[in-house]
ZAKEZA-134314 format. One record per residue (C-alpha): residue in one letter; x, y, z. Coordinates in nm, 4 decimals, always signed. Example, Ala and Ser with C-alpha at 12.3 -4.5 7.8 and 13.67 -1.06 7.14 Angstrom:
! ZAKEZA-134314
{type->A | x->+1.2300 | y->-0.4500 | z->+0.7800} .
{type->S | x->+1.3670 | y->-0.1060 | z->+0.7140} .
END
This chain:
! ZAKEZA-134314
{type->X | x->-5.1334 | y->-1.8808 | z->+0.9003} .
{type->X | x->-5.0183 | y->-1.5961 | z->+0.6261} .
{type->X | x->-4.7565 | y->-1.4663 | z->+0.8601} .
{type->X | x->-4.6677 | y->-1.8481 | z->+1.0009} .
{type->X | x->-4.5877 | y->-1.9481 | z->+0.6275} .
{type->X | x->-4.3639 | y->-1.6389 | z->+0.5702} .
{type->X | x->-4.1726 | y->-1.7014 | z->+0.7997} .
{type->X | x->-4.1128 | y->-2.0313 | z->+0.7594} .
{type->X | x->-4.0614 | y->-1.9519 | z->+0.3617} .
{type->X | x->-3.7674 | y->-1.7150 | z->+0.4700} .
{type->X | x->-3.6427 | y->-1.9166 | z->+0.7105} .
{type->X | x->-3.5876 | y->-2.1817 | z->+0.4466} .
{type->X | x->-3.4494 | y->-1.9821 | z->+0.1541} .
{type->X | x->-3.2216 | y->-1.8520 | z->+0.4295} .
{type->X | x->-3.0922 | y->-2.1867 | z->+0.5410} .
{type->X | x->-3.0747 | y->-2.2933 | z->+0.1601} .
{type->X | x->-2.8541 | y->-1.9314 | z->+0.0669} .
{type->X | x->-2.6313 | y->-1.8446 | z->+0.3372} .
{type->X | x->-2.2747 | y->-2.0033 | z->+0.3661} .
{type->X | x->-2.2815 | y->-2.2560 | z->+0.6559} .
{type->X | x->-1.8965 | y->-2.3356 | z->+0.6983} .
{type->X | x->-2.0055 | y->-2.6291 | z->+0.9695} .
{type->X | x->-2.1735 | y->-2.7989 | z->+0.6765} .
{type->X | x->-1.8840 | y->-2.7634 | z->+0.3977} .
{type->X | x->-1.6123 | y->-3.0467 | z->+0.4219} .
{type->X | x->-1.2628 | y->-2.9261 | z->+0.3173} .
{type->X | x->-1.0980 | y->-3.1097 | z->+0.0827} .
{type->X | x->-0.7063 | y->-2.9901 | z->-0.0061} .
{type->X | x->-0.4573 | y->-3.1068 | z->-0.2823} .
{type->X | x->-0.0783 | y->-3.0779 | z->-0.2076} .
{type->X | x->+0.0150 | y->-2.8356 | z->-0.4804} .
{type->X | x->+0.3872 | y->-2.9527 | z->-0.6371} .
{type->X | x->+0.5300 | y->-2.6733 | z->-0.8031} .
{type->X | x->+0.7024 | y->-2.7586 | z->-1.1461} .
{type->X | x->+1.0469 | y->-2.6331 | z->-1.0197} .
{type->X | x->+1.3180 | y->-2.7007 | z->-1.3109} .
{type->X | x->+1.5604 | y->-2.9720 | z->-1.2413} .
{type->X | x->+1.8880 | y->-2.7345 | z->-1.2384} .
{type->X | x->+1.6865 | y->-2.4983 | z->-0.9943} .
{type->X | x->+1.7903 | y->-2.5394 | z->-0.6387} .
{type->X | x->+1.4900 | y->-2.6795 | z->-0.4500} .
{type->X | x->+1.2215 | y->-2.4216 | z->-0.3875} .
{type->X | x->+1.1737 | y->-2.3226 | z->+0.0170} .
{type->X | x->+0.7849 | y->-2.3332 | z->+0.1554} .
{type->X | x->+0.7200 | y->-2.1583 | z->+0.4353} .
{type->X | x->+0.5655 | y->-2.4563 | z->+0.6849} .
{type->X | x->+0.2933 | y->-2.2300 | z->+0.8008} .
{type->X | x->+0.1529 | y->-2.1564 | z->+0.4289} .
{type->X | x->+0.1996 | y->-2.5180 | z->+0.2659} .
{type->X | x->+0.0781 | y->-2.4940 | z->-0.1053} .
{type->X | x->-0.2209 | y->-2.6462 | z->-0.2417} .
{type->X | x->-0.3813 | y->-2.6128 | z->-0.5736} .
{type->X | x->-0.6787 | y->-2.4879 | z->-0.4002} .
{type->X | x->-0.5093 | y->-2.2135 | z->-0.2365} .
{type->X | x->-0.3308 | y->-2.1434 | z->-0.5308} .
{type->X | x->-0.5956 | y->-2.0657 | z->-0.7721} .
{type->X | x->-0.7720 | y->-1.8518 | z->-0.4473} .
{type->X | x->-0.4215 | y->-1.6793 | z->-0.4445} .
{type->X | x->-0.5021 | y->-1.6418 | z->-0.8447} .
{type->X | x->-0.8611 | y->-1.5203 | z->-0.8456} .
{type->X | x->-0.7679 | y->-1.2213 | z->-0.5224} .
{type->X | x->-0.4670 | y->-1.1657 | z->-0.7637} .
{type->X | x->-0.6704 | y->-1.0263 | z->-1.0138} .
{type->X | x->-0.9992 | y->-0.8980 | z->-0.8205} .
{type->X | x->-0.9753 | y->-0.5003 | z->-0.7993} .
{type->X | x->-1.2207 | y->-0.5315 | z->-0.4818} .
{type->X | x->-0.9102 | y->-0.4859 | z->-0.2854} .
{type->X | x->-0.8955 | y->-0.1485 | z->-0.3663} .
{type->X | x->-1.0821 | y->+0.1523 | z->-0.2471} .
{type->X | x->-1.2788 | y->+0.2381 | z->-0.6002} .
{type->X | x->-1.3140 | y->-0.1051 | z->-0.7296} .
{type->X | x->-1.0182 | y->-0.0464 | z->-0.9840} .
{type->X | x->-0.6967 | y->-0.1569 | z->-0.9096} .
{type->X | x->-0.6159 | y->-0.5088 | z->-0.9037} .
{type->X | x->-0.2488 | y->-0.6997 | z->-0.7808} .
{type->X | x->-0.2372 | y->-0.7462 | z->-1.1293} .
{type->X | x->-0.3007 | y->-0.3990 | z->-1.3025} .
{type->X | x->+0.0897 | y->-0.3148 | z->-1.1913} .
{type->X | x->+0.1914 | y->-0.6229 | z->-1.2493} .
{type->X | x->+0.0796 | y->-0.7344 | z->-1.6183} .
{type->X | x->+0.1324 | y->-1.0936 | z->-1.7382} .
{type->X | x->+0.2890 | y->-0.9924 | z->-2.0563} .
{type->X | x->+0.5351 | y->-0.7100 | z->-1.8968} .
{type->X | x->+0.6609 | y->-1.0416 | z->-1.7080} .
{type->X | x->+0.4279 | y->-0.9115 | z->-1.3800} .
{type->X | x->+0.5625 | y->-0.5554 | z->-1.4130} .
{type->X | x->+0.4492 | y->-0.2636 | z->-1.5439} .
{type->X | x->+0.5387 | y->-0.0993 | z->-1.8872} .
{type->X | x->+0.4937 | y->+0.2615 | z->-1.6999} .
{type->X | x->+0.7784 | y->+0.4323 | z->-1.4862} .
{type->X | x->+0.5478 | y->+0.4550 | z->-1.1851} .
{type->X | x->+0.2565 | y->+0.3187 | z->-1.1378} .
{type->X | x->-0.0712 | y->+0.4247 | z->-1.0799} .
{type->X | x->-0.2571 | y->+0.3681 | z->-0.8416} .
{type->X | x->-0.6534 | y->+0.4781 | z->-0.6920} .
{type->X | x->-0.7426 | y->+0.8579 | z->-0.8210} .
{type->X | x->-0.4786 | y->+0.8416 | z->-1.0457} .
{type->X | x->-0.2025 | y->+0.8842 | z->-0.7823} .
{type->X | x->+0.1195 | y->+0.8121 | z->-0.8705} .
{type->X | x->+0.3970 | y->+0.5842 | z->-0.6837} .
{type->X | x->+0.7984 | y->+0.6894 | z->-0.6925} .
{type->X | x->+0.9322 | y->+0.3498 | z->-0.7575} .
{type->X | x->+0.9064 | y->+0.1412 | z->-1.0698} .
{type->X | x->+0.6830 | y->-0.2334 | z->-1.0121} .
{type->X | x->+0.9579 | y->-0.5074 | z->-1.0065} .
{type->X | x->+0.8833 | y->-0.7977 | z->-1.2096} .
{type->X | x->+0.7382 | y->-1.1098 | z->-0.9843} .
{type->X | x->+0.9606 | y->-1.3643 | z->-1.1148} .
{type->X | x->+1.0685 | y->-1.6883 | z->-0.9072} .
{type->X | x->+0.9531 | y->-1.5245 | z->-0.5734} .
{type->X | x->+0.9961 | y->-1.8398 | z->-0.3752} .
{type->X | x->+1.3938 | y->-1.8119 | z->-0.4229} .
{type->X | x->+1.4042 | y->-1.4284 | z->-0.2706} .
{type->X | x->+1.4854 | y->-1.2986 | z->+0.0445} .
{type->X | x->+1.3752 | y->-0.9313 | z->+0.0493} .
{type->X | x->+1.1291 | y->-0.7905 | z->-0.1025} .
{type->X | x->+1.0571 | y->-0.4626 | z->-0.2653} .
{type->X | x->+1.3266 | y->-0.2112 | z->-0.4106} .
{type->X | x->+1.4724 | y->-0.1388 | z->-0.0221} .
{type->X | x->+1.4034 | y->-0.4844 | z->+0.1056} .
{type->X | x->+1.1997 | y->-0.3786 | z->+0.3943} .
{type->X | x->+0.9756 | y->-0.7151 | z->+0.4124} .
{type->X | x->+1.1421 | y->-1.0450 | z->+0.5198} .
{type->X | x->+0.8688 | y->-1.2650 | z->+0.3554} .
{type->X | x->+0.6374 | y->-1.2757 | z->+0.0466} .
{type->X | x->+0.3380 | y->-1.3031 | z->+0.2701} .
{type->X | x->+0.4152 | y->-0.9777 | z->+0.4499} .
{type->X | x->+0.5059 | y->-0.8269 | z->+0.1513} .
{type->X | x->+0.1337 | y->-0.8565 | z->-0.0110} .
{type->X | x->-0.0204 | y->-0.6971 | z->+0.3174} .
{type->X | x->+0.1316 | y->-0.3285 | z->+0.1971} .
{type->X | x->+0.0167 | y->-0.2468 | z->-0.1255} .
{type->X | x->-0.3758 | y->-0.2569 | z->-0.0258} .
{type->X | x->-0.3285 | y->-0.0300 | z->+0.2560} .
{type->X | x->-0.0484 | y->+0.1911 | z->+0.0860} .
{type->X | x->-0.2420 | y->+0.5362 | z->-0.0241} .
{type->X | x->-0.0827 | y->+0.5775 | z->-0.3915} .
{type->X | x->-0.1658 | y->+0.2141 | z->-0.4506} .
{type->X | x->-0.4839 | y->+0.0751 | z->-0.3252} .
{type->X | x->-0.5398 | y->+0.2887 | z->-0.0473} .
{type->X | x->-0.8153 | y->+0.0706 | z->+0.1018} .
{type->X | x->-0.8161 | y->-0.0257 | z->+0.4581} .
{type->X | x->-0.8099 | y->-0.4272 | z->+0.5484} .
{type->X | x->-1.1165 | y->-0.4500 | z->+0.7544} .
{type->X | x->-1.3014 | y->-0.2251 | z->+0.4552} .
{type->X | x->-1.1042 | y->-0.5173 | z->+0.2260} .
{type->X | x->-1.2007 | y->-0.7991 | z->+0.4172} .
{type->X | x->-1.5794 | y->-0.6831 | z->+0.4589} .
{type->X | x->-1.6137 | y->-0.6261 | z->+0.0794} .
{type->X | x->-1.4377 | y->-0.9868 | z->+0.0639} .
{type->X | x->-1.6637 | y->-1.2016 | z->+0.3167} .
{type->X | x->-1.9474 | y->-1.0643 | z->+0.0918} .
{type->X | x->-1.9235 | y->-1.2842 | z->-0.1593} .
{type->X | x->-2.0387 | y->-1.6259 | z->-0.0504} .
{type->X | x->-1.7896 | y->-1.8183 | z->-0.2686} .
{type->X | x->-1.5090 | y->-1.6431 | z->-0.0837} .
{type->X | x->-1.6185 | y->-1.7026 | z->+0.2271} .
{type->X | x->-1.6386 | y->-2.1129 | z->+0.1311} .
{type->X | x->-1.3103 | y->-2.0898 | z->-0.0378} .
{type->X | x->-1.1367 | y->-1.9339 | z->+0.2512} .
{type->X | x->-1.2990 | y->-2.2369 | z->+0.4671} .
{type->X | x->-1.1848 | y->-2.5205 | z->+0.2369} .
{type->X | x->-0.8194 | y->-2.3250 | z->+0.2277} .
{type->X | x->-0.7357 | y->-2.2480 | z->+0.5816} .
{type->X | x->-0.9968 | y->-2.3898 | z->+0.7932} .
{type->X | x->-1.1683 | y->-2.0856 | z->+0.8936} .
{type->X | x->-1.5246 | y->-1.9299 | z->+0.9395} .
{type->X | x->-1.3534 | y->-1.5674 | z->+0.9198} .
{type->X | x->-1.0483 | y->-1.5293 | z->+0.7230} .
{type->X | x->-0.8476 | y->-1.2233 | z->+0.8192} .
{type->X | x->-0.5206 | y->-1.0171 | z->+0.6108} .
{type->X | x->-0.3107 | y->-1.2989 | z->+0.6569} .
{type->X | x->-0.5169 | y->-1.5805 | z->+0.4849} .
{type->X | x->-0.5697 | y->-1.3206 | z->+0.1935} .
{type->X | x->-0.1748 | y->-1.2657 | z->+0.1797} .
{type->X | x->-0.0874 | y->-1.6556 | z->+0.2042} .
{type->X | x->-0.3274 | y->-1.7375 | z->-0.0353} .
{type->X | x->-0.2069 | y->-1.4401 | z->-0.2893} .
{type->X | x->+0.1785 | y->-1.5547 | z->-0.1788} .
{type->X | x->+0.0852 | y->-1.9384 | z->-0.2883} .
{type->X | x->-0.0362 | y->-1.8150 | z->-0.6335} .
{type->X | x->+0.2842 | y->-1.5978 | z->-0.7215} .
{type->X | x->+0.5211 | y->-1.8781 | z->-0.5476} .
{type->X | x->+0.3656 | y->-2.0573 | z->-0.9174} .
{type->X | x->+0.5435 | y->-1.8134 | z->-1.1080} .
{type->X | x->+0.8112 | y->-1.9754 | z->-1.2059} .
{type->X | x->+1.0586 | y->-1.8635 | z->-1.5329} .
{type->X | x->+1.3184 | y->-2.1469 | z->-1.5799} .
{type->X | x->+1.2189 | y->-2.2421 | z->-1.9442} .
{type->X | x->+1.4311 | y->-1.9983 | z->-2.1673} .
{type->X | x->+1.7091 | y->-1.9930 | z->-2.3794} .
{type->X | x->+1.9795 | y->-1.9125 | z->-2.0947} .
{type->X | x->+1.8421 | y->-2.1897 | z->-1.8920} .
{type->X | x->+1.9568 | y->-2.4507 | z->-2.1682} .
{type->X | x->+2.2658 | y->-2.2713 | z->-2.1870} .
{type->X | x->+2.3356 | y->-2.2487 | z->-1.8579} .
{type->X | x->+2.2728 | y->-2.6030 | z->-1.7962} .
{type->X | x->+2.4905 | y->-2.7273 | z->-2.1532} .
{type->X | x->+2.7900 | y->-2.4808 | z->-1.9765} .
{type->X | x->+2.7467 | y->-2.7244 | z->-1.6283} .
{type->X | x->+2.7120 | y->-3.0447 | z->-1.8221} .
{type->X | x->+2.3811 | y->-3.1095 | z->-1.7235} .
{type->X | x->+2.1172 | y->-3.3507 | z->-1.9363} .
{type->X | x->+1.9054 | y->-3.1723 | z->-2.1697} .
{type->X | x->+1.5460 | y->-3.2731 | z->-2.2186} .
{type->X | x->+1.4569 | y->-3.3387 | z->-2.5841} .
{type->X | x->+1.2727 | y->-3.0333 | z->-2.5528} .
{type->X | x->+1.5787 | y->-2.9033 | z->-2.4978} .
{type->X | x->+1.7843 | y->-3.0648 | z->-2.7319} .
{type->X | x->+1.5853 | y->-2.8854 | z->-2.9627} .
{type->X | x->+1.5750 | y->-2.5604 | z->-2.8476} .
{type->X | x->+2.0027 | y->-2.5912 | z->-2.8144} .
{type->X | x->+2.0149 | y->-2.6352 | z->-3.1440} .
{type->X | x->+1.8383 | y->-2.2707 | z->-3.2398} .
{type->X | x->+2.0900 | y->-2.0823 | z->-3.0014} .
{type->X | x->+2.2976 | y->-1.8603 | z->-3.2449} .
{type->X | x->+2.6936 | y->-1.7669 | z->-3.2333} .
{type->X | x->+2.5910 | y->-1.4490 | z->-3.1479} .
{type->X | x->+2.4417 | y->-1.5362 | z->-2.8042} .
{type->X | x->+2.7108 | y->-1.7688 | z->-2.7301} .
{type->X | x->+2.9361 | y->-1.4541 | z->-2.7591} .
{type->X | x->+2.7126 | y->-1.2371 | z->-2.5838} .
{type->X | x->+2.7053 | y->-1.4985 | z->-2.2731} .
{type->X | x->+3.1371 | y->-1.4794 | z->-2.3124} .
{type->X | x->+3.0474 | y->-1.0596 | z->-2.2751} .
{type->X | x->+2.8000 | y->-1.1062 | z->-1.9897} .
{type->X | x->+3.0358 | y->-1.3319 | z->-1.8119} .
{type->X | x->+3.4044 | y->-1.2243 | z->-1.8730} .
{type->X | x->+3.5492 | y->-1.0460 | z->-1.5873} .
{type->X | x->+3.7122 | y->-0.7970 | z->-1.8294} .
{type->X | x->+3.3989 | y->-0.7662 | z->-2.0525} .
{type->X | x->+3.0515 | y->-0.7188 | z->-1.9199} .
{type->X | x->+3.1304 | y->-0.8046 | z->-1.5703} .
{type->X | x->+2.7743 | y->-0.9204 | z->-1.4832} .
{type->X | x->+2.8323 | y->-1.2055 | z->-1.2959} .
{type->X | x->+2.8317 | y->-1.0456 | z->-0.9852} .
{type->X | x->+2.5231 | y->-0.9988 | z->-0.9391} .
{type->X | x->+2.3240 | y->-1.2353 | z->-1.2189} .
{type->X | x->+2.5156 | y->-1.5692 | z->-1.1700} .
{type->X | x->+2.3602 | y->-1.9430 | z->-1.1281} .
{type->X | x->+2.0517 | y->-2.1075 | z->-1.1990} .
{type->X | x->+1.8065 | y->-1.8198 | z->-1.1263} .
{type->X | x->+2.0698 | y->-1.5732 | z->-1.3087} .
{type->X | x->+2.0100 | y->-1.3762 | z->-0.9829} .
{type->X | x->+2.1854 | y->-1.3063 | z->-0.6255} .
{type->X | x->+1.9849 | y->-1.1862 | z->-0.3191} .
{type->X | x->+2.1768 | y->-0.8472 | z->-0.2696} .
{type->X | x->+2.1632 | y->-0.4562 | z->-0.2320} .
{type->X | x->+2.4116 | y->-0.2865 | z->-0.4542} .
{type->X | x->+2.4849 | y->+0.0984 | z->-0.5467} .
{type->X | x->+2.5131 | y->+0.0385 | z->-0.9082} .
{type->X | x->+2.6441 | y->+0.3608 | z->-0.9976} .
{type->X | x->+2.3362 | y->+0.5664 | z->-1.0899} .
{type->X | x->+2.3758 | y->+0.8929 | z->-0.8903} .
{type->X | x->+2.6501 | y->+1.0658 | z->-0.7270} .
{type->X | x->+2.3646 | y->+1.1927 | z->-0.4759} .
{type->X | x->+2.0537 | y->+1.0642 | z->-0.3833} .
{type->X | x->+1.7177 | y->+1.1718 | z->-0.3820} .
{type->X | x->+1.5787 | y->+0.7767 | z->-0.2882} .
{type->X | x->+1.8071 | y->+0.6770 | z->-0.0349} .
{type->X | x->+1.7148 | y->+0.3258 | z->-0.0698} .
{type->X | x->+1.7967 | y->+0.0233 | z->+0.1491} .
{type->X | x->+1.9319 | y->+0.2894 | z->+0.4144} .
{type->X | x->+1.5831 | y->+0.3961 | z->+0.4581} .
{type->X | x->+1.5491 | y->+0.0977 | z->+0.6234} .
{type->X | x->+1.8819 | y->-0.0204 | z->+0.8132} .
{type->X | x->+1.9259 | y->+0.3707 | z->+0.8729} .
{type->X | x->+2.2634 | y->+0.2623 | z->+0.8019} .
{type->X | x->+2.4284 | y->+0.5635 | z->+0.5750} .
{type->X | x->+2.6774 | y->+0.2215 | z->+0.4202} .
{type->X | x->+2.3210 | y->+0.1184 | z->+0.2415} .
{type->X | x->+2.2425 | y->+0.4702 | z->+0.0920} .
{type->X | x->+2.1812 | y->+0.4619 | z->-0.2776} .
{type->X | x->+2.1641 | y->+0.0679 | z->-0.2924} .
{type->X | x->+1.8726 | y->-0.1197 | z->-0.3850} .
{type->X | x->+1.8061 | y->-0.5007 | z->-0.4411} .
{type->X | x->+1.9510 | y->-0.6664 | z->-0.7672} .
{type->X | x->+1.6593 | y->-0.7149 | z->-0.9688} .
{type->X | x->+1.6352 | y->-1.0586 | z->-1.1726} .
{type->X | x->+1.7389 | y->-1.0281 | z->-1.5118} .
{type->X | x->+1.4369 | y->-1.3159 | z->-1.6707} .
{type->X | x->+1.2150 | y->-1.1995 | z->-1.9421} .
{type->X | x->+1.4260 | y->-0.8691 | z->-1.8739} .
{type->X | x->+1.3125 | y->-0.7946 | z->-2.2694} .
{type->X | x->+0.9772 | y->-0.7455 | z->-2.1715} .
{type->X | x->+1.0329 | y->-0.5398 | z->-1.8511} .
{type->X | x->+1.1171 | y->-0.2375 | z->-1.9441} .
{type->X | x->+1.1537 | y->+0.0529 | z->-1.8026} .
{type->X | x->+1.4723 | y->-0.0491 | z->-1.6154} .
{type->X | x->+1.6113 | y->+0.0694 | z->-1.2546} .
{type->X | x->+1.4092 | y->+0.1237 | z->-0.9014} .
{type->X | x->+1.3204 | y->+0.4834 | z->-1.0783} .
{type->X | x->+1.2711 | y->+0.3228 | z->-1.3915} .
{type->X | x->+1.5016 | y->+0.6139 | z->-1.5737} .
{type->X | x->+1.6254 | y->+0.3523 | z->-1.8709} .
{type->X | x->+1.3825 | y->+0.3181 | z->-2.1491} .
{type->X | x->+1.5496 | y->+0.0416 | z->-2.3449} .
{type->X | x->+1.8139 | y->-0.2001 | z->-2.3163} .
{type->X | x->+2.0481 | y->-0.0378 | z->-2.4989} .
{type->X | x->+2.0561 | y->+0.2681 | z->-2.2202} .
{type->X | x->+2.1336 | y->-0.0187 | z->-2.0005} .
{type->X | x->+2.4037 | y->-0.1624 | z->-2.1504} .
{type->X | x->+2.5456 | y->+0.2051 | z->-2.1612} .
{type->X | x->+2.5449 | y->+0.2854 | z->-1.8614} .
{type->X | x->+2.7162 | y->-0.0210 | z->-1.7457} .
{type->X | x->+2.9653 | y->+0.0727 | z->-2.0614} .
{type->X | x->+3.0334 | y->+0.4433 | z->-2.0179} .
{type->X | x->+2.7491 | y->+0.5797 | z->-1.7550} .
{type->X | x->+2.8890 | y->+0.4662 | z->-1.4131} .
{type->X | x->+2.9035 | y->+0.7162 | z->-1.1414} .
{type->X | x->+3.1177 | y->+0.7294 | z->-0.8376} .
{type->X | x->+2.9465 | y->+0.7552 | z->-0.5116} .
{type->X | x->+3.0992 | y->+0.7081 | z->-0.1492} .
{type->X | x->+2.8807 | y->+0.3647 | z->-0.0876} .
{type->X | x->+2.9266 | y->+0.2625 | z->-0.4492} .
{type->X | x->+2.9533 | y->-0.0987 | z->-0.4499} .
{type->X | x->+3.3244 | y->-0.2505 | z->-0.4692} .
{type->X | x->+3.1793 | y->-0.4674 | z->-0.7656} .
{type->X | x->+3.1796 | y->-0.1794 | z->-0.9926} .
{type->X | x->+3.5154 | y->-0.2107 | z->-1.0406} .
{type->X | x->+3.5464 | y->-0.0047 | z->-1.3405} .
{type->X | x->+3.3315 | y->+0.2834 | z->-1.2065} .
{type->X | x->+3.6766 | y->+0.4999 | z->-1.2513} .
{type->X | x->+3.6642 | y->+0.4741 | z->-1.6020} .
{type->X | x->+3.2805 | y->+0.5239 | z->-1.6215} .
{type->X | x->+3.1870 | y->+0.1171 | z->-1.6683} .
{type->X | x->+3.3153 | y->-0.1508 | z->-1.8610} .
{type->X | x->+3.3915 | y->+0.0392 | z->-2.1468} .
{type->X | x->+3.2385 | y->-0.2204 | z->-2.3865} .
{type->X | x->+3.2603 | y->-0.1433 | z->-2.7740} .
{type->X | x->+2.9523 | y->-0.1046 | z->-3.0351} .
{type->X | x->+2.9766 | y->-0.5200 | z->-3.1006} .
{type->X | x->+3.0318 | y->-0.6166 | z->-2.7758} .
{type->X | x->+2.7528 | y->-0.4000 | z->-2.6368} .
{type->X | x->+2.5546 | y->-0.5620 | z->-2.9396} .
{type->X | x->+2.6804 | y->-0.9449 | z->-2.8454} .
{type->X | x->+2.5610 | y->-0.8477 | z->-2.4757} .
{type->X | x->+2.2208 | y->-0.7192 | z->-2.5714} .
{type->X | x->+2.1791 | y->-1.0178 | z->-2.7867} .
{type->X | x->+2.2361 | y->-1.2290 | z->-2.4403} .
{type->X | x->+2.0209 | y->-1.0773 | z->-2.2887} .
{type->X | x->+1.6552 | y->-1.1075 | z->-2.4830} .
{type->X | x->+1.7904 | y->-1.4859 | z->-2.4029} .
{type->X | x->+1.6118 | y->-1.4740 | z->-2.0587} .
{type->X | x->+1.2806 | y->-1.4367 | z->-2.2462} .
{type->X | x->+1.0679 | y->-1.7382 | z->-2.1407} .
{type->X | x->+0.7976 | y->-1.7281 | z->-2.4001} .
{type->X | x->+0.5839 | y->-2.0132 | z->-2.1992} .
{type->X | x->+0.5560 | y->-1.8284 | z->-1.8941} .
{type->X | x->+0.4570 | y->-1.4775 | z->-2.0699} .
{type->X | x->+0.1667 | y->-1.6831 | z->-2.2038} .
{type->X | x->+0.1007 | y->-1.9818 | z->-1.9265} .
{type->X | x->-0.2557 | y->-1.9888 | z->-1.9138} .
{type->X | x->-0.2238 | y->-2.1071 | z->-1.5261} .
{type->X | x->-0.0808 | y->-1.7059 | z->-1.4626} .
{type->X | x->-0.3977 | y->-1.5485 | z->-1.6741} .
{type->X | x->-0.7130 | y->-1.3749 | z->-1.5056} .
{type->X | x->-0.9602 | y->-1.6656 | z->-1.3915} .
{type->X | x->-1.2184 | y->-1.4572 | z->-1.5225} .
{type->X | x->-1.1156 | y->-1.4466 | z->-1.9324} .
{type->X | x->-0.9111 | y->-1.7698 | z->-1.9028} .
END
């Protein structure tokens, strides 16, 4: 009777413990994403539609450092909330201290991108997040080590259910769940934005209206710099909406090359020394600046554009000054221009709550 009664007292408090997906009903809520009005309309892959459940799963993997091979590196430890999702070092660091030999781009309006990291080598945000877990000077923890150390946690395991619709999730639920969280991080709620849309005569929000009547003379000048075809000459490359074109460019860094860049991946020796345009929002707070990270401050920036240029054979035809070294911009102009800039800061999404760690928000 002793041994009858154990076993039915184990069978029980197993029944009552484990995770039994056949008796969980999902329940999904479309997620709408609060795209700006003057943004063009945001594309979703169809095979990873959002929903605010997968979202805030895509949040809590975001910032869970199980996904790497000591328990210490999280998505989120290169990619800091208040360095705009980048990091404040020139390389990061990943598991055993190792070191990477490209700086962490900001993740900023993701949705609107094409390629993704420095040399574009991933089509698609949701093959994108499948490399740094695996990659040895990041995470350097294998997926089926990730996903057992995952499916351990019972709350996972139901989340993953309610999500996709799945007993055993795999890499790609983790990815499209991590891709629906950062597809949320949206900038469009700075400065520039009212300016840009005042420039295209579009209706300002009374938010708005307020926030117009703060911007100074001296970023109005500094957007004349940025934009003037015989001034800053940024246009190029930072124009529209999302201040930001989906393009590979040889800015004039290096007359050689040590990172080769997109031709690493085309193999094409037309792509060697470019790398993707990065977006200019929040640029304030995402230093240091360039794939190598090599500019502390926006003033080296702005001088390199001025006087730094370098002439390479794949140097893009943009840099139209690169002859004369840049732009050639003078000590108020390369003020006016730096002024400009810091207007890309968007102060709500530094500090939207929605972006923080689930576990001290």
């Amino acid at each position: 009777m002793n041994l009858k009664f154990y076993v039915y007292f184990v069978v029980i408090f197993l029944l009552s413990s484990a995770c039994r997906k056949d008796q969980i009903s999902r329940s999904v809520t479309p997620y709408q994403p609060d795209v700006p009005e003057h943004f063009p309309n945001m594309p979703v892959p169809a095979d990873n539609p959002m929903t605010k459940e997968g979202v805030e799963l895509g949040r809590q993997l975001f910032y869970d450092e199980r996904l790497s091979r000591d328990n210490t590196i999280s998505c989120a430890s290169c990619h800091e909330q208040k360095y705009s999702f980048s990091d404040k070092e020139k390389f990061s660091l990943g598991v055993d201290g190792q070191i990477g030999s490209r700086n962490s781009m900001a993740l900023i309006n993701l949705a609107w991108q094409e390629d993704f990291f420095w040399d574009g080598r991933d089509e698609s945000l949701e093959e994108q997040i499948l490399e740094p877990v695996v990659t040895p000077h990041e995470m350097d923890q294998s997926w089926p080590t990730t996903l057992n150390k995952l499916s351990a946690d019972v709350d996972y395991r139901n989340q993953f259910f309610n999500v996709f619709g799945v007993e055993e999730f795999d890499s790609t639920h983790v990815s499209k769940a991590i891709a629906q969280f950062l597809r949320t991080l949206i900038s469009g709620k700075s400065k520039y934005d009212v300016m840009y849309k005042y420039q295209n005569s579009l209706p300002l929000t009374p938010e708005e209206q307020v926030i117009y009547e703060q911007i100074t003379t001296e970023e109005w000048a500094g957007m004349d710099v940025f934009f003037s075809l015989s001034g800053g000459d940024c246009l190029h490359c930072h124009d529209g909406a999302l201040a930001h074109v989906n393009m590979f460019a040889n800015n004039g860094l290096d007359a050689t090359f040590e990172d080769a860049g997109r031709m690493l991946v085309t193999g094409n020796p037309a792509d060697k020394g470019k790398f993707k345009v990065p977006t200019l929002r929040n640029i304030e707070h995402t230093a240091p600046y360039m794939h190598d990270g090599r500019f502390e401050t926006l003033d080296d920036v702005v001088d390199h554009y001025s006087f730094g240029l370098v002439e390479s054979p794949t140097i893009d035809p943009m840099m139209e000054f690169a002859h004369q070294g840049g732009v050639q911009l003078d000590f108020q102009e390369r003020e006016l221009l730096k002024t400009f800039l810091k207007t890309f800061t968007d102060e709500q999404f530094l500090n939207n709550p929605d972006f923080q760690d689930p576990e001290v928000n």
